[in-house]
N, C-alpha and C positions, 0 to 999 in steps of 0.2 A: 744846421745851426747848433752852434755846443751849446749857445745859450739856451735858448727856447727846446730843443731837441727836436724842430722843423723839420722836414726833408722835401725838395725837389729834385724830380727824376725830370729827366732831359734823355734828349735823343740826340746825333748827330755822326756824320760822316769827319769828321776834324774838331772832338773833340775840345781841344788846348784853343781854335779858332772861337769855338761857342763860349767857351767858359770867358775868353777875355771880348767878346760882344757884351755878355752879359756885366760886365764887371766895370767896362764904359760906359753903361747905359745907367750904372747904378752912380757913376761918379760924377755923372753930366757931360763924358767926354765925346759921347756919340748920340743924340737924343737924350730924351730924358729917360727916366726910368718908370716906364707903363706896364708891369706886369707885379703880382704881387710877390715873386720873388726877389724883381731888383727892386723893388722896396724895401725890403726884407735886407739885403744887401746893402741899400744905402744906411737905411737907419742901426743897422748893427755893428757895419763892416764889413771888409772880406777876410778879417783876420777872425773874423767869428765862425766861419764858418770848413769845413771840411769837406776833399771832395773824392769820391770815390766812382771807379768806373766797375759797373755791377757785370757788364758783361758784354763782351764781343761778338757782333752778328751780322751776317750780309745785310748789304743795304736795305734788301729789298722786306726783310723782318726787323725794319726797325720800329716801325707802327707800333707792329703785335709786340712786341716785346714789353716796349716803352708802355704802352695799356696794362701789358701785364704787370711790370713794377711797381705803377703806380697804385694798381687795386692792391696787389702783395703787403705795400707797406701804407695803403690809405693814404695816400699824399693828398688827394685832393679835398680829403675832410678832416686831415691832422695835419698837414703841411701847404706847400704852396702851389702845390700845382693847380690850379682851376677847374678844370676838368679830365676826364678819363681818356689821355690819349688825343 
């Protein structure tokens, strides 16, 4: 998020798939928005915020990785991830 300087780390196999899940969920176009990033996304935008893919890895490390981002950059106690992984 530029505004706040937020960050969520996400995992996925299709990318460009997750990010526009997340982006209907936050617009009302697929559910509603239940997680505190597409909160974060409805009440700011998606023109607030920026997205970057940190790193490419077999499926089967996407877990461990994804845990390991989030502790890396504290998401889950300065940004929006909920929990670790």
């Amino acid at each position: 998020n530029i505004q706040t300087q937020m960050v969520y780390i996400g995992q996925s196999t299709d990318v460009d798939a997750r990010w526009k899940s997340h982006v209907k969920a936050a617009c009302g176009l697929d559910g509603v928005a239940d997680s505190v990033f597409q909160r974060a996304l409805k009440k700011y935008g998606v023109d607030s915020f920026t997205f970057e893919l940190l790193e490419k890895v077999n499926k089967e490390k996407l877990r461990e990785r994804e845990k390991y981002w989030i502790e890396f950059y504290q998401s889950n106690k300065y940004g929006y991830n909920q929990k670790i992984g």
